[in-house]
MARZA-104263 format. One record per residue: x, y negated, z of N, C-alpha, C in turn; residue number from 1; residue in one letter. Coordinates in steps of 0.2 Angstrom, whole numbers. Layout:
[[X; Y; Z]; [X; Y; Z]; [X; Y; Z]; NUM; a]
...
***
This chain:
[[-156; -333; 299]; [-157; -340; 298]; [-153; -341; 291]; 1; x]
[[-157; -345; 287]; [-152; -347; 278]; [-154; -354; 279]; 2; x]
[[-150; -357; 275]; [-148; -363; 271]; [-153; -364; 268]; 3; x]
[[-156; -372; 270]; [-161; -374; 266]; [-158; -379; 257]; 4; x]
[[-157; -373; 253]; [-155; -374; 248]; [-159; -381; 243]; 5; x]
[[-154; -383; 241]; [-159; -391; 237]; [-156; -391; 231]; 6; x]
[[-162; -392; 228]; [-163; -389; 221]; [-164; -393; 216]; 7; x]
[[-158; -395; 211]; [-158; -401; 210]; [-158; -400; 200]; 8; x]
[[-160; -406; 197]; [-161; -404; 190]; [-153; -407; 190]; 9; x]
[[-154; -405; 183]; [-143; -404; 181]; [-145; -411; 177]; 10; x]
[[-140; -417; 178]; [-139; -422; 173]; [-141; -419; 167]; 11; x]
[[-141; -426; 164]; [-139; -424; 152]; [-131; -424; 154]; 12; x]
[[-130; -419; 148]; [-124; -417; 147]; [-120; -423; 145]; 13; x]
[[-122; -427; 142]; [-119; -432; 138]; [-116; -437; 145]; 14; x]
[[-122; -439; 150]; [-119; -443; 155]; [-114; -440; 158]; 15; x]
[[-114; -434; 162]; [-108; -429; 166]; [-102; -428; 161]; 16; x]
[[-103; -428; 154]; [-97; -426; 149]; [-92; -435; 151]; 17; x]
[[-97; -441; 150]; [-93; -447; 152]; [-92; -449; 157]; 18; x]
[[-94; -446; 162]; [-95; -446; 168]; [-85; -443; 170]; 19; x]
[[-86; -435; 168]; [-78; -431; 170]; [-73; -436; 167]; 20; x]
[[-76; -439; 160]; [-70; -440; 155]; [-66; -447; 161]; 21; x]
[[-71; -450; 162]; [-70; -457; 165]; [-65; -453; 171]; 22; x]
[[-68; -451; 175]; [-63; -446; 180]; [-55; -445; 178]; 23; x]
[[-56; -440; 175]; [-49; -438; 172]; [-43; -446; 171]; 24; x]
[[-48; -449; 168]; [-42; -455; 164]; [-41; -460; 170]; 25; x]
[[-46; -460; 175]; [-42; -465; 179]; [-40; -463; 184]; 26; x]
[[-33; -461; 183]; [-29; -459; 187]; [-27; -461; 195]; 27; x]
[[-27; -469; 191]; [-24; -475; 197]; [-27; -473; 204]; 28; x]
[[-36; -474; 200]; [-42; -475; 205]; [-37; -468; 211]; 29; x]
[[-2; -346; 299]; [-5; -349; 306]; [-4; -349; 313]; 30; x]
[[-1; -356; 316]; [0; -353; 324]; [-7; -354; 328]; 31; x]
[[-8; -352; 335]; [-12; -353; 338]; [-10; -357; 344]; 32; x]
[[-15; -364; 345]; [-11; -368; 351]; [-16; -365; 359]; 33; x]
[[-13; -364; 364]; [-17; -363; 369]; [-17; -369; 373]; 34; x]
[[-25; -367; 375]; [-27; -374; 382]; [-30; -379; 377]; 35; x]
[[-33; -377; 371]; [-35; -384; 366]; [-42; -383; 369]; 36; x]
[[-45; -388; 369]; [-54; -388; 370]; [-56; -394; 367]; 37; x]
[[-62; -395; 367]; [-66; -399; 363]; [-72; -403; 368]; 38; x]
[[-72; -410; 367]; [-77; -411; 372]; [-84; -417; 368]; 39; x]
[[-88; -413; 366]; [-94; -420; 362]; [-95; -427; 366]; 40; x]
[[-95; -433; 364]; [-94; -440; 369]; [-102; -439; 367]; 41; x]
[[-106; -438; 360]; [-114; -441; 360]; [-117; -435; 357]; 42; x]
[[-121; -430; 361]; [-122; -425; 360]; [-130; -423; 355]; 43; x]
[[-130; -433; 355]; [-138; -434; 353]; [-139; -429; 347]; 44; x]
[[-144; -428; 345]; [-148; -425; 337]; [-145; -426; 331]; 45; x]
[[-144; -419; 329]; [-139; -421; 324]; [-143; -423; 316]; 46; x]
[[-138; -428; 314]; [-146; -430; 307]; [-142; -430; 301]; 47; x]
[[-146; -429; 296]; [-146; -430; 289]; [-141; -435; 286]; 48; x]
[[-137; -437; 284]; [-133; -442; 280]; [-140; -447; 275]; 49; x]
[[-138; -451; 278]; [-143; -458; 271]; [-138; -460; 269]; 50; x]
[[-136; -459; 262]; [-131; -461; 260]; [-134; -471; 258]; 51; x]
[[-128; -475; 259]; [-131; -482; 258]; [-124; -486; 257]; 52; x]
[[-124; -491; 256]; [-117; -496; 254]; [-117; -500; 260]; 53; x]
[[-110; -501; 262]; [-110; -506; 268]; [-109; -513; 266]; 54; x]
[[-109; -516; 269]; [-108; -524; 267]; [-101; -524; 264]; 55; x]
[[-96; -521; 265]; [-90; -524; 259]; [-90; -519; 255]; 56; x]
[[-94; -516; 253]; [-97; -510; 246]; [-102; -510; 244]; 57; x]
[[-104; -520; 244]; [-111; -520; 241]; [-110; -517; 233]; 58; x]
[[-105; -516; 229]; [-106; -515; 223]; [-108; -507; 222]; 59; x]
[[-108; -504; 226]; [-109; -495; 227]; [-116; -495; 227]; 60; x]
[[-119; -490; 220]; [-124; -487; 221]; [-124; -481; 221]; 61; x]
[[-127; -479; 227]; [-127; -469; 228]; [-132; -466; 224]; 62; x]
[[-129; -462; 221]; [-134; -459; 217]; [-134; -451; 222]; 63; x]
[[-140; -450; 225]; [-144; -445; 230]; [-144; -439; 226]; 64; x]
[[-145; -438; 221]; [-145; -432; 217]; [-137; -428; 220]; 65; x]
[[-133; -434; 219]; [-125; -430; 218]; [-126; -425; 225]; 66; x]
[[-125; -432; 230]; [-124; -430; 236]; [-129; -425; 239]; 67; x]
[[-137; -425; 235]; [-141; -418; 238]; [-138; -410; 233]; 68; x]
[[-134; -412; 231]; [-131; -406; 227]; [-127; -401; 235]; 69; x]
[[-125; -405; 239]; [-125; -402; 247]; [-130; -403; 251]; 70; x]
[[-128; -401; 259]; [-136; -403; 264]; [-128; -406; 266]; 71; x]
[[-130; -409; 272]; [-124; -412; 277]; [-128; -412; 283]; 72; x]
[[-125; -409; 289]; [-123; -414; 294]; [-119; -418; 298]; 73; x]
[[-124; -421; 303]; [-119; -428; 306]; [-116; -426; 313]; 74; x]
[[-110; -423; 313]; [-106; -423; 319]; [-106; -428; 325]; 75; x]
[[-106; -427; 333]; [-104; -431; 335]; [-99; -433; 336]; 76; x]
[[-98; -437; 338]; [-91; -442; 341]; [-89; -435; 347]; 77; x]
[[-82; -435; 346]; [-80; -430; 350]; [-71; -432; 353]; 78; x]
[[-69; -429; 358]; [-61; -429; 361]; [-58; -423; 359]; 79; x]
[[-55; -419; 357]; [-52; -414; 356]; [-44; -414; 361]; 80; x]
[[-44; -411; 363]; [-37; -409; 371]; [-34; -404; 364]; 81; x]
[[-26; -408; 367]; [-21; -403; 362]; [-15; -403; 369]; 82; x]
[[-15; -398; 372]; [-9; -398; 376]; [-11; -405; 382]; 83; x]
[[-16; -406; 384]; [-18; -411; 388]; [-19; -414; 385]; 84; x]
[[-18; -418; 381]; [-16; -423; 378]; [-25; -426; 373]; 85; x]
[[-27; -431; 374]; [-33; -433; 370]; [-34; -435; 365]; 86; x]
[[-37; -431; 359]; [-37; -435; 352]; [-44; -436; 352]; 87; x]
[[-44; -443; 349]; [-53; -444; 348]; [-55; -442; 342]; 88; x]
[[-60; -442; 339]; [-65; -441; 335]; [-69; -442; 332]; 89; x]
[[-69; -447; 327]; [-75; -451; 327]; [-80; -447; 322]; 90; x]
[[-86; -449; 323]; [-93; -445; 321]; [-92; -445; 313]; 91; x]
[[-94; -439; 309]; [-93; -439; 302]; [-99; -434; 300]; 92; x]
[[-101; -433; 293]; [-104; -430; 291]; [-100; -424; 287]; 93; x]
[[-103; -419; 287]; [-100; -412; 283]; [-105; -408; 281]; 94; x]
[[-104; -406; 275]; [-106; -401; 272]; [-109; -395; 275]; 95; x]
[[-116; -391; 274]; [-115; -385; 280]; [-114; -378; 275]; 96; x]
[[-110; -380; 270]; [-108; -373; 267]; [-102; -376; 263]; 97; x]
[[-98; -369; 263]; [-94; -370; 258]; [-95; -372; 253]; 98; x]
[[-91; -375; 248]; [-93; -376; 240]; [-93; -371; 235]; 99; x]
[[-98; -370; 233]; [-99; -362; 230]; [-98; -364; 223]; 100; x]
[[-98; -358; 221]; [-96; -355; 213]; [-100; -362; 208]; 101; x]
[[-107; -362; 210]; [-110; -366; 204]; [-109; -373; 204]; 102; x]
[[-108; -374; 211]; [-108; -382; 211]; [-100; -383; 209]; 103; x]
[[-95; -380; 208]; [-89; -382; 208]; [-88; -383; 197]; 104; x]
[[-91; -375; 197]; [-95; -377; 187]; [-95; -382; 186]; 105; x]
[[-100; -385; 192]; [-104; -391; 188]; [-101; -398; 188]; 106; x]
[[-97; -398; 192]; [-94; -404; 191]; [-87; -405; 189]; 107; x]
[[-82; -398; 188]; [-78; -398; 184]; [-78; -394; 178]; 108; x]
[[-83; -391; 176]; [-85; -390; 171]; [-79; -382; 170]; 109; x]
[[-78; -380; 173]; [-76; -374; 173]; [-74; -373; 180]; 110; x]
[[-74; -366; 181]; [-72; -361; 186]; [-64; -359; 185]; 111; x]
[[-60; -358; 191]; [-53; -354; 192]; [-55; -346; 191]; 112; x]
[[-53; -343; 190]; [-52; -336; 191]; [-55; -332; 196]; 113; x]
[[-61; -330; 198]; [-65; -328; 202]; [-63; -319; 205]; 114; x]
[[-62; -318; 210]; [-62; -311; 213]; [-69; -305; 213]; 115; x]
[[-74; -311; 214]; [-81; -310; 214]; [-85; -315; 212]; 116; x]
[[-88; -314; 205]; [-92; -320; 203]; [-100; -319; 206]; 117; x]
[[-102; -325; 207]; [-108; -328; 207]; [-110; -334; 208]; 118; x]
[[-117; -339; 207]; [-118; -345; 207]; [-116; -347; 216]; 119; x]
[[-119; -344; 218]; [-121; -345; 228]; [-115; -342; 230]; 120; x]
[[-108; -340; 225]; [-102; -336; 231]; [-99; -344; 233]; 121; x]
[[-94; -343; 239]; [-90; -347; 239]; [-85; -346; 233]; 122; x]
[[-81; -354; 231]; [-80; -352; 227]; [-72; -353; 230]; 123; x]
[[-68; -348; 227]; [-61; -349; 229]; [-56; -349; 223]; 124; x]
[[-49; -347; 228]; [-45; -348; 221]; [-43; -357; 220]; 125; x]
[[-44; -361; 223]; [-44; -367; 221]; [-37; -370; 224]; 126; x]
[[-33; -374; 220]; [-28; -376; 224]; [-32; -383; 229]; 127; x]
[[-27; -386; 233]; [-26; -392; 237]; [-27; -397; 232]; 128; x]
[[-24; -398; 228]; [-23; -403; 223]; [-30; -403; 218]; 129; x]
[[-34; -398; 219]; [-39; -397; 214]; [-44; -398; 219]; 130; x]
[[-44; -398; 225]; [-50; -399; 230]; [-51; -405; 231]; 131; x]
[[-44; -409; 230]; [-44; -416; 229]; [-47; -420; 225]; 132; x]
[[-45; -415; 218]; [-50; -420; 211]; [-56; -418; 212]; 133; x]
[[-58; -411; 216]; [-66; -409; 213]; [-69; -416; 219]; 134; x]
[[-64; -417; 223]; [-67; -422; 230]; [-69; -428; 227]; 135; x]
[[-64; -428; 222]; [-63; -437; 220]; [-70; -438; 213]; 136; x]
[[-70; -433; 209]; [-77; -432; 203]; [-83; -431; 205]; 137; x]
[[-84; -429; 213]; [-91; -428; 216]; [-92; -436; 220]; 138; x]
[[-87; -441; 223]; [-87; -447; 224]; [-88; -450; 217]; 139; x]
[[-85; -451; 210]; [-84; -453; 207]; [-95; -452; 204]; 140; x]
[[-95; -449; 203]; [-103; -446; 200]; [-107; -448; 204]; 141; x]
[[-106; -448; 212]; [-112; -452; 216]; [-112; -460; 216]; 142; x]
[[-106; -461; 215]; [-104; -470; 215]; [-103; -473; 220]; 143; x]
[[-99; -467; 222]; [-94; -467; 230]; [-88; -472; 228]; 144; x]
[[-84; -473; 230]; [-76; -476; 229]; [-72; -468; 229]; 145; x]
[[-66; -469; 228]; [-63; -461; 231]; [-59; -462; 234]; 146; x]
[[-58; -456; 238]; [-51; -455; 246]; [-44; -454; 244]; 147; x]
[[-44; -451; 236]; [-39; -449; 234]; [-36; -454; 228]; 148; x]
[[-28; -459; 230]; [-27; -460; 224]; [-20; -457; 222]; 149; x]
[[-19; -459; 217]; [-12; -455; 215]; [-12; -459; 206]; 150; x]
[[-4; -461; 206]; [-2; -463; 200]; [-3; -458; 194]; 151; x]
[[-2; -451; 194]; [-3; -448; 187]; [-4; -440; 190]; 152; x]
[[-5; -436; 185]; [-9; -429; 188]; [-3; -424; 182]; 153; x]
[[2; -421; 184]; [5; -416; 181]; [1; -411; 179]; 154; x]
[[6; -406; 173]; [3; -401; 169]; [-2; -397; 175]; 155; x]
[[0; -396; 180]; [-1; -391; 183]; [-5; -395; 191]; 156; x]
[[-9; -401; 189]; [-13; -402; 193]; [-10; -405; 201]; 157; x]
[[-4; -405; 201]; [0; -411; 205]; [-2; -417; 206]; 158; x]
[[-3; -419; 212]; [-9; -426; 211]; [0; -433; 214]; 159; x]
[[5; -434; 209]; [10; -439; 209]; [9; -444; 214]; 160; x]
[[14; -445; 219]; [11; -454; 223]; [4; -453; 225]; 161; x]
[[3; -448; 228]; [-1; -448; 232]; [-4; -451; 238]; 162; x]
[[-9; -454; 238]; [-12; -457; 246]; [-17; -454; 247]; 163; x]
[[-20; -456; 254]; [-27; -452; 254]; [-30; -460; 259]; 164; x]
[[-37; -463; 257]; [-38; -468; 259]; [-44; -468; 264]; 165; x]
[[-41; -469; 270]; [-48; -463; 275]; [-53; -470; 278]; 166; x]
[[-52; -476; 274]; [-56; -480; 273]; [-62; -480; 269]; 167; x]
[[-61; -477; 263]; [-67; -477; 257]; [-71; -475; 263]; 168; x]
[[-77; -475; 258]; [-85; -473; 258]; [-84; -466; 254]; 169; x]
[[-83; -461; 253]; [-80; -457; 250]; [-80; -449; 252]; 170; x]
[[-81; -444; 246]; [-81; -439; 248]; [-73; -436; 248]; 171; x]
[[-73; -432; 253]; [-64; -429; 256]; [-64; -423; 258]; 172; x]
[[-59; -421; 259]; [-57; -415; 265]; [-59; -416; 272]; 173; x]
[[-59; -412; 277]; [-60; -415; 283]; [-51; -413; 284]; 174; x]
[[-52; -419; 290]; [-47; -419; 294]; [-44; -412; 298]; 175; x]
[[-39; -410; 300]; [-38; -404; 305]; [-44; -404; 310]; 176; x]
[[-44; -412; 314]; [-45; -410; 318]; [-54; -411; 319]; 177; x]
[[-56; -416; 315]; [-63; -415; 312]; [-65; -409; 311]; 178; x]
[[-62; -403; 306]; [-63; -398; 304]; [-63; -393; 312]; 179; x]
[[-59; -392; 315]; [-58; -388; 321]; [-66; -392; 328]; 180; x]
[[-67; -398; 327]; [-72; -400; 331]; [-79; -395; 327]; 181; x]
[[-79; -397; 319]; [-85; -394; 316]; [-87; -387; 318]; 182; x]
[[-82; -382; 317]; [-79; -375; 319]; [-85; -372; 326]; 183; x]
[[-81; -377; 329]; [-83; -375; 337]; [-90; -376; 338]; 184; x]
[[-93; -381; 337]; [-101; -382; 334]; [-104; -383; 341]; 185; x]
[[-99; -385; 346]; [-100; -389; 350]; [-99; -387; 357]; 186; x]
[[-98; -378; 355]; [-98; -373; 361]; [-89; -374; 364]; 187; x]
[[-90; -372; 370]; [-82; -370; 374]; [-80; -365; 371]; 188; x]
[[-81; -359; 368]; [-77; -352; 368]; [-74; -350; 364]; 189; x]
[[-71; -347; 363]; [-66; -346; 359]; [-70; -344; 351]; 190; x]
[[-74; -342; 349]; [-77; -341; 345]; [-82; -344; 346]; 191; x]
[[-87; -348; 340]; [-94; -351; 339]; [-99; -346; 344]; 192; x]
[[-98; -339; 344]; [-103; -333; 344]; [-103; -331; 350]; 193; x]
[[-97; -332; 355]; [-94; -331; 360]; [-96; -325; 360]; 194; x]
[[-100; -319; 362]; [-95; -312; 363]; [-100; -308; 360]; 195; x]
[[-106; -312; 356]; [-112; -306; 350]; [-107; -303; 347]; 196; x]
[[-111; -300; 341]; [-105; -296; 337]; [-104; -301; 330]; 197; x]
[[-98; -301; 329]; [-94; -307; 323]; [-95; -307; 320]; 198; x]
[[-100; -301; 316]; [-102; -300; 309]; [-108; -303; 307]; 199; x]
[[-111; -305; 312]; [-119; -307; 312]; [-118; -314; 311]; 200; x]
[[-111; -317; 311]; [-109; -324; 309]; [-105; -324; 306]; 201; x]
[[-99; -319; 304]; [-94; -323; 297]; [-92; -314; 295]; 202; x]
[[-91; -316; 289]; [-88; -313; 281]; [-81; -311; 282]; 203; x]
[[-79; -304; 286]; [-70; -306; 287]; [-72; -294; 287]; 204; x]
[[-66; -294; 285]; [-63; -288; 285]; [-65; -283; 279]; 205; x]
[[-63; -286; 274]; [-68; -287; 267]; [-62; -286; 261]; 206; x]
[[-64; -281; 256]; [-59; -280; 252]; [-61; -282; 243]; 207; x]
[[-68; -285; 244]; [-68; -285; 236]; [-69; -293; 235]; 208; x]
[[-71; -297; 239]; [-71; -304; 237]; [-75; -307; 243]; 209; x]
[[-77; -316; 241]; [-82; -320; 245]; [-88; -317; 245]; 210; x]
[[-91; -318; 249]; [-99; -318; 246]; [-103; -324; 247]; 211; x]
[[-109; -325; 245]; [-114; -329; 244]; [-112; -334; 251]; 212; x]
[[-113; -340; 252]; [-111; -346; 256]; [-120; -346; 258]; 213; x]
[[-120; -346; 267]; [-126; -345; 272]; [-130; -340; 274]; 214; x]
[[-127; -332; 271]; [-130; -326; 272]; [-130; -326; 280]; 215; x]
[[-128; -329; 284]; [-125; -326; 291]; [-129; -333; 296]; 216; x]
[[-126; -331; 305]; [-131; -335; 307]; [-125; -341; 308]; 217; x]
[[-128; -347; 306]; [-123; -354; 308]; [-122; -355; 315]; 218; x]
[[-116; -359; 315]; [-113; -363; 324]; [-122; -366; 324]; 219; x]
[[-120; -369; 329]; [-123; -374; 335]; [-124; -380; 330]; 220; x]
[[-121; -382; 328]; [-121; -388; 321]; [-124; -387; 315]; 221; x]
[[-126; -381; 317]; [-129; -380; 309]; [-126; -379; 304]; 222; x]
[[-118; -377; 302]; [-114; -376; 297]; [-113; -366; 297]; 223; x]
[[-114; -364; 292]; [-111; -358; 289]; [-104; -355; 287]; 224; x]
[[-102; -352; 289]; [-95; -349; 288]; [-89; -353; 289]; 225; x]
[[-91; -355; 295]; [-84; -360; 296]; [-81; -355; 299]; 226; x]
[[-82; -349; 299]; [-76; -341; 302]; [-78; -336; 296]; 227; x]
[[-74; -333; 293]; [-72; -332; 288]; [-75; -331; 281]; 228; x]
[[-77; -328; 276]; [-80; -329; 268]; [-73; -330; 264]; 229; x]
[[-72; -339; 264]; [-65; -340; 262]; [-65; -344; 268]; 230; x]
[[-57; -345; 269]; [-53; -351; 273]; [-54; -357; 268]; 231; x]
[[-51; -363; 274]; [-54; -370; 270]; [-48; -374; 271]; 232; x]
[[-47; -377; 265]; [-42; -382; 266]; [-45; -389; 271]; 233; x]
[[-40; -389; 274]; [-41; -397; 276]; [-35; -400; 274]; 234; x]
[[-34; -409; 276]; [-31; -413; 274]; [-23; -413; 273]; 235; x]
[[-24; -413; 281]; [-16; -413; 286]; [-10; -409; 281]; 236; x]
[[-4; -414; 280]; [3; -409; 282]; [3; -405; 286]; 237; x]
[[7; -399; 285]; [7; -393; 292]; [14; -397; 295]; 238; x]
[[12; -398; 301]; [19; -397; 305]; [18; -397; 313]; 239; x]
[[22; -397; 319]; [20; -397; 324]; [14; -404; 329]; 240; x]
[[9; -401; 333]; [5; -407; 334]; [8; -412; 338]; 241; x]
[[7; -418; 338]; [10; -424; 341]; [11; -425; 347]; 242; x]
[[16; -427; 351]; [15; -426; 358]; [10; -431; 361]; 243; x]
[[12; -435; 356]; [7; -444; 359]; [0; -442; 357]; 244; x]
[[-4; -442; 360]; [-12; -443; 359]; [-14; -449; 353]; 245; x]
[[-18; -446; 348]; [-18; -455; 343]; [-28; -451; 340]; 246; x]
[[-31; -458; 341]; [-37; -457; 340]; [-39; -456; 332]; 247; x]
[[-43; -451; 329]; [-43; -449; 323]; [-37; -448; 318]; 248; x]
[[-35; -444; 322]; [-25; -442; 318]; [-28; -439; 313]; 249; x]
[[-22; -441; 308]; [-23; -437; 300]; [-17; -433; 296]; 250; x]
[[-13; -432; 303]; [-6; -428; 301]; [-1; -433; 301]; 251; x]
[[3; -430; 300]; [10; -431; 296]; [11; -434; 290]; 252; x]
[[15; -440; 290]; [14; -445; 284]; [16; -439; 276]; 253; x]
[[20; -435; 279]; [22; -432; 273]; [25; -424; 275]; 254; x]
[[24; -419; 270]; [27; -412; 273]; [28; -408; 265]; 255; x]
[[29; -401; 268]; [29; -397; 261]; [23; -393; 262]; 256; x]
[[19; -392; 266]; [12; -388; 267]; [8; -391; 267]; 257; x]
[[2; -389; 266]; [-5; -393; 268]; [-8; -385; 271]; 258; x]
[[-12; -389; 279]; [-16; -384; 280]; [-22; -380; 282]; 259; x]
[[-22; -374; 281]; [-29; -371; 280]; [-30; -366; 286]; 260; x]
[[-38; -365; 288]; [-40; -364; 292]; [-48; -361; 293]; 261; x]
[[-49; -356; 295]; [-55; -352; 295]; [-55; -344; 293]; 262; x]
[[-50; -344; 293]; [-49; -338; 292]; [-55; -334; 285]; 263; x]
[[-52; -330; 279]; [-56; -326; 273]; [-58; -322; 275]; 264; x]
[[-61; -318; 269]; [-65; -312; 268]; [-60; -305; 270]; 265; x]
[[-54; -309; 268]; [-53; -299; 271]; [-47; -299; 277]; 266; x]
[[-49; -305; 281]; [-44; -307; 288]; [-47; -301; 293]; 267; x]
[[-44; -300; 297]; [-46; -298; 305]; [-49; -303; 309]; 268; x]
[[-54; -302; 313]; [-59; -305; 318]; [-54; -312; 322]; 269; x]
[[-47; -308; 323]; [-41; -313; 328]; [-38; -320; 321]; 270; x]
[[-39; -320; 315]; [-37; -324; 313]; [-44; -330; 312]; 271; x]
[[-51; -328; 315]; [-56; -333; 313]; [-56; -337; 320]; 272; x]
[[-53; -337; 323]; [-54; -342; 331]; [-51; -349; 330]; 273; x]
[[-57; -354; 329]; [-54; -360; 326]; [-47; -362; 328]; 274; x]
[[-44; -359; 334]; [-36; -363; 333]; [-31; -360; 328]; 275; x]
[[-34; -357; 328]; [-29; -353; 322]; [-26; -356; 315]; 276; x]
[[-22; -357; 315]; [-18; -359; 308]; [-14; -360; 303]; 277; x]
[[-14; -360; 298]; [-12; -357; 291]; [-9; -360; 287]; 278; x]
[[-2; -359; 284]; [2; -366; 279]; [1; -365; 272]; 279; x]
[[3; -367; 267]; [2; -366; 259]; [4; -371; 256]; 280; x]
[[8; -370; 251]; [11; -376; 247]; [2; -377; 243]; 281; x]
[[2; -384; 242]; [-5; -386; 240]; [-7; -386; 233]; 282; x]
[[2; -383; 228]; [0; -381; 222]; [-2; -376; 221]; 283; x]
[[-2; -370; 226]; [-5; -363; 225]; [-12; -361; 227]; 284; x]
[[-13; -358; 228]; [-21; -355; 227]; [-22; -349; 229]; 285; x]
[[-28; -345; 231]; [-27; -339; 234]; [-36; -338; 234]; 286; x]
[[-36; -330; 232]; [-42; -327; 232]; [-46; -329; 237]; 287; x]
[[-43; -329; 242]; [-47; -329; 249]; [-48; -337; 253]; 288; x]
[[-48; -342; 247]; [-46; -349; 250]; [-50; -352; 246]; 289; x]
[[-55; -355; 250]; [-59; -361; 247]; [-59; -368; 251]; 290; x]
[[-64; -370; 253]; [-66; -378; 255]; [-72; -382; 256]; 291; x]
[[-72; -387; 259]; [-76; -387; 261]; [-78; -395; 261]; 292; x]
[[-83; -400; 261]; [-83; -406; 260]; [-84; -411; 267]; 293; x]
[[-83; -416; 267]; [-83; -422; 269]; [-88; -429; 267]; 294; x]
[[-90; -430; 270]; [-95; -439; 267]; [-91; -442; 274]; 295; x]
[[-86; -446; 273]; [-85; -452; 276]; [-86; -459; 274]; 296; x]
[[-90; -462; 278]; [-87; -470; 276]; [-84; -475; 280]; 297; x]
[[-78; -470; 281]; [-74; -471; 284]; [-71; -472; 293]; 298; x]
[[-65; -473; 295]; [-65; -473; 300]; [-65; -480; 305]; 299; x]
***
């Protein structure tokens, strides 16, 4: 099974040039837990994202080009069990592939340092803070709002006073726990594939780099490589999960980590089991670490 790839002409240069430049200036704008399970509340058919403005965003025009630059699907409303404990999870849309090499070109107008180049690999090497901006330039280009703001942006891609506004209309990170419901693709086992053989679904035990984003077969949801290629940042500070139950948690107001999860290209089989997870300062960056999108409009 592959990815129905969409095929899209490239802006004029001259718009996408004012487009970044616009970006840029306005700044303002692993453990493993046991006994977690996943339960879908609406199992209905999963659909395609219409991207449209709600009524307190009548001024947003979605430009369809940006957002067909991915495919997306629409997750259901799910409860995720952490230690008994019930987090809810509201319905959201996600990317069904990684963010490869060419689309991340195209909208930041270069590439980080690649282990493996291609247009269709996943693209890695990106920090947190830079998954952040490529999140906030692909919102910004389709005439989304964006998730991410922050007072000013250091030499070194540091996003200063940081918020993340899980109201916008807006392209983001997924949530841990968002991401961990998408993973599992809707099944109970411990892996999407439950006991076929792993390679026929993820990219792991590997020594020269990513490869192409959808060579393999997808979850149950229709997502690719949500077990290994690269690992994927999500939102969350790393720290211990909350005792209290809270419906669409989005971590810890504040930490030294952000976390990653899905395990890379050149992990063992036991680090792709969606519980599994990963810490990293979110200024650094790693051959084996990419990301993955969100279309929220909000919770």
């Amino acid at each position: 099974m592959r990815s129905k790839r969409f095929m899209f002409r490239y802006l004029p240069v001259a718009f996408l040039t004012i487009a970044l430049l616009s970006f840029e200036a306005c700044t303002a704008s692993g453990d493993p837990v046991d006994g977690s399970s996943i339960t879908p509340i609406d199992t209905g058919k999963l659909s395609s994202v219409v991207a449209k403005s709600s009524s307190s965003k009548d001024t947003l025009h979605v430009d369809p080009t940006i957002l067909g630059m991915f495919d997306w699907v629409k997750i259901p409303k799910a409860v995720i069990s952490r230690g008994g404990k019930p987090f809810g999870v509201n319905s959201f849309s996600i990317a069904t592939t990684e963010v490869s090499q060419k689309n991340y070109e195209f909208v930041m107008n270069g590439l980080p340092k690649q282990s493996k180049t291609g247009e269709d690999r996943a693209v890695s090497n990106v920090s947190w803070y830079r998954a952040a901006l490529f999140c906030n330039a692909v919102s910004k280009l389709a005439g989304l709002d964006t998730a991410y703001v922050y007072k000013s942006i250091t030499s070194d891609s540091i996003l200063v006073d940081l918020e993340i506004n899980y109201l916008a209309s807006a392209i983001r990170l997924p949530t841990e726990n968002e991401w961990e419901v998408a993973a599992h693709g809707g099944t109970t086992t411990t892996y999407y594939w439950d006991t076929d053989e792993a390679s026929k679904y993820a990219y792991y035990g590997q020594t020269v780099g990513p490869d192409e984003v959808a060579k393999r077969i997808p979850n149950d949801f229709g997502l690719y490589d949500m077990a290994g290629n690269v690992a994927e940042w999500v939102n969350d500070w790393y720290d211990a999960y909350p005792k209290n139950n809270s419906d669409n948690y989005t971590g810890p107001q504040k930490g030294e980590y952000r976390i990653v999860r899905g395990g890379g290209w050149s992990d063992k089989v036991t680090a792709l089991d969606p519980k599994e997870r990963e810490k990293l300062d979110p200024a650094h960056s790693k051959v084996t670490l990419g990301f993955r999108l969100v279309y929220s409009t909000g919770f």
